[in-house]
LUMMAR-13871 format. One record per residue (C-alpha): residue number from 1; x, y, z. Coordinates in steps of 0.02 Angstrom, whole numbers, plus 50000, padded with zeros to 5 digits. Layout:
<vogus>
{vogu NUM {X Y Z}}
...
</vogus>
This chain:
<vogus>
{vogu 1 {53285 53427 55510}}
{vogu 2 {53313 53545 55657}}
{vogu 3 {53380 53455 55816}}
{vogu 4 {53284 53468 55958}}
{vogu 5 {53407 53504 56105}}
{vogu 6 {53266 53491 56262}}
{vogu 7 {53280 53325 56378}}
{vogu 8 {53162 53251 56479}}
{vogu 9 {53187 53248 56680}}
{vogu 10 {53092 53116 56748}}
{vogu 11 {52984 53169 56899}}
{vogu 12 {53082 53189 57041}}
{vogu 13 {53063 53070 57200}}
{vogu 14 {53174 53105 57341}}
{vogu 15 {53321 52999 57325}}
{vogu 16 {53280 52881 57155}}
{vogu 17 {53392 52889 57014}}
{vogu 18 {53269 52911 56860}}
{vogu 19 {53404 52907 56745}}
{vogu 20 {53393 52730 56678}}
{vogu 21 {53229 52777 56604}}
{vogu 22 {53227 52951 56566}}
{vogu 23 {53325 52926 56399}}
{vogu 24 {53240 52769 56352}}
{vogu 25 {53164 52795 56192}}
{vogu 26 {53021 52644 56260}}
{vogu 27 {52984 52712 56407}}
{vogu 28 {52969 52875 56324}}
{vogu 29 {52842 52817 56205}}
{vogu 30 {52745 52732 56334}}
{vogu 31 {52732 52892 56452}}
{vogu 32 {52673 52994 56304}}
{vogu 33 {52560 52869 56242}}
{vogu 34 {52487 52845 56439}}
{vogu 35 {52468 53060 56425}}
{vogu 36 {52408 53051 56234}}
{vogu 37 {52263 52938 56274}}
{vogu 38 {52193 53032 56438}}
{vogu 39 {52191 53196 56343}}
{vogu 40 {52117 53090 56189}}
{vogu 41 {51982 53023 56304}}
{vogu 42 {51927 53199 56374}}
{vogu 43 {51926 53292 56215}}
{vogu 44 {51809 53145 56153}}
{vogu 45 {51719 53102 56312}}
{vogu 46 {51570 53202 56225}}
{vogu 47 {51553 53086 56093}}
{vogu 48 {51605 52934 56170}}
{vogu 49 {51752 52836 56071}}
{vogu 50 {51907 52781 56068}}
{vogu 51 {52065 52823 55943}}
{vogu 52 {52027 52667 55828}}
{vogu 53 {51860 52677 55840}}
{vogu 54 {51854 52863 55780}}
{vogu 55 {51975 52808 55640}}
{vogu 56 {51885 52672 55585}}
{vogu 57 {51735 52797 55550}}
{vogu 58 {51837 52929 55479}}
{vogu 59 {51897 52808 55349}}
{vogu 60 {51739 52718 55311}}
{vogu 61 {51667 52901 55273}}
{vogu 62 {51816 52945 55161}}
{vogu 63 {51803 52778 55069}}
{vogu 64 {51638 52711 55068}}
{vogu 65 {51618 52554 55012}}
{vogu 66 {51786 52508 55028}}
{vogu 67 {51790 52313 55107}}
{vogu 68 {51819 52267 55287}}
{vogu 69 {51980 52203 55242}}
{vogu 70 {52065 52355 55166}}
{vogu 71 {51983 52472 55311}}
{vogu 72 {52092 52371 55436}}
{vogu 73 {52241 52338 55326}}
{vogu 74 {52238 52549 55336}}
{vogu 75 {52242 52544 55525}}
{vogu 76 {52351 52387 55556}}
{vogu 77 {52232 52304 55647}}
{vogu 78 {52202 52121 55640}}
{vogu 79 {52070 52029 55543}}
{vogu 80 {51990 51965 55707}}
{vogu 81 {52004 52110 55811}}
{vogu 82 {51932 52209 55673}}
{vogu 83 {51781 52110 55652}}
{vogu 84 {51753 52131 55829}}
{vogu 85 {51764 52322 55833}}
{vogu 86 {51647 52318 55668}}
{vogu 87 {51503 52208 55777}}
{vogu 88 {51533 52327 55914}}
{vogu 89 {51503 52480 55782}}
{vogu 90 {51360 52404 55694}}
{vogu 91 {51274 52371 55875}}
{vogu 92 {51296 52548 55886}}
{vogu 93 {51201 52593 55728}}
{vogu 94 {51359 52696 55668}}
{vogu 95 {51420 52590 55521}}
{vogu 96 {51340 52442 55408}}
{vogu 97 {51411 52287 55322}}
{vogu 98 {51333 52249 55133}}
{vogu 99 {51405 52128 55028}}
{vogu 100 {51535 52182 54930}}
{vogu 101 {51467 52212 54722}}
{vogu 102 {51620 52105 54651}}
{vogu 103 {51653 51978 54783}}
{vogu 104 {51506 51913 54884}}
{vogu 105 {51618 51844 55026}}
{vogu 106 {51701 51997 55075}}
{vogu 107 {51606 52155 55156}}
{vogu 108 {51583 52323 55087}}
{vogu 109 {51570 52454 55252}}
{vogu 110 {51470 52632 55263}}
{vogu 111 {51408 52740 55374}}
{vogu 112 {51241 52756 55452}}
{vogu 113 {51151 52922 55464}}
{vogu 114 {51179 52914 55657}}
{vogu 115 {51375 52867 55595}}
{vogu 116 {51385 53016 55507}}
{vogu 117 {51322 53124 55648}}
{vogu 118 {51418 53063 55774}}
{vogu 119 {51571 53085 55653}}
{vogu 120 {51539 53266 55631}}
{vogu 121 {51538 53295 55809}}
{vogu 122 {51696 53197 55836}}
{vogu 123 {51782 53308 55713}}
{vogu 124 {51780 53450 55803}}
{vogu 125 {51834 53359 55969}}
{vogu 126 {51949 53299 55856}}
{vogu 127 {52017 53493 55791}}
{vogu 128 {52005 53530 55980}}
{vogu 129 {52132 53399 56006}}
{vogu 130 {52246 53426 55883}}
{vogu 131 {52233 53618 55911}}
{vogu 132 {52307 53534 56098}}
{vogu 133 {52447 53438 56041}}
{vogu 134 {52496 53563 55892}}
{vogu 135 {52500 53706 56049}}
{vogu 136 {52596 53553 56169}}
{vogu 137 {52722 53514 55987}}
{vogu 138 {52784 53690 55992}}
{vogu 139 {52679 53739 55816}}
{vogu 140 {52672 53650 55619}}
{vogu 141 {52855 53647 55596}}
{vogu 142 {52879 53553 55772}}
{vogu 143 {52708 53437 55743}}
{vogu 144 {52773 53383 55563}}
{vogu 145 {52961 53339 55613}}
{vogu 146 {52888 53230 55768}}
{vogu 147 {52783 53154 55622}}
{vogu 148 {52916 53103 55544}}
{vogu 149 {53020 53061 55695}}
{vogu 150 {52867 52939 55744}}
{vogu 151 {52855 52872 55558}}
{vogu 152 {53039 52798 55548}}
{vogu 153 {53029 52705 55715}}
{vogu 154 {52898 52615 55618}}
{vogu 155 {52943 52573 55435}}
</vogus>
């Protein structure tokens, strides 16, 4: 993996020492996550939704069928909060709930015609962005190392 020599200088304000932070790996990730999700938010203004909620349709369209519980298992996102953000879908007419063919308790999800729509629009906000970051990441190479950077603070 080729080491990436570049630091990061904290903004400068006349006469504070920045340096405490601007090697912190946390504050690090919480600066770039602030950035990430403003420059999410205006690439998607046009179709209106946030991170989860475009991954939640992009994986109910790639596994249809698939039950509530698995969908969220995917994302990491708790059994409550994901039942919320399902209601909030289904108000939306973007995604339905049918029972599940082997288990009756349990929820199989899809997408609604209007789900599907507003999915293919999001994809290209979604290539727009990514297009963005790959340009920000320096190209492939750069975008698939911080992948893997990102994927070993978190297994």
């Amino acid at each position: 993996m080729e080491k990436i020599s570049e630091t990061y200088d904290a903004p400068s304000v006349e006469g504070l020492d920045a340096s405490a932070v601007s090697q912190s790996v946390a504050h690090q990730l919480r600066r770039a996550h602030s950035q990430f999700m403003q420059r999410f938010l205006h690439h998607f203004s046009v179709v209106s939704l946030r991170p989860t909620e475009y991954s939640v349709l992009a994986l109910i369209a790639e596994n249809p069928g698939r039950k509530q519980s698995e969908i969220a298992a995917a994302l990491g996102i708790q059994r409550a909060n994901f039942v919320s953000l399902m209601n909030d879908l289904e108000g939306r007419c973007l995604t339905e709930r049918r029972s599940a063919p082997n288990d009756r308790r349990s929820h199989a999800l899809y997408l609604t015609v209007s789900g599907e729509n507003l999915l293919n629009h999001a994809r290209r906000a979604e290539a727009d962005f990514e297009a963005d970051c790959l340009e920000r990441l320096g190209g492939a190479r750069a975008r698939d190392q911080f992948l893997a950077l990102l994927s070993r603070l978190f297994s």
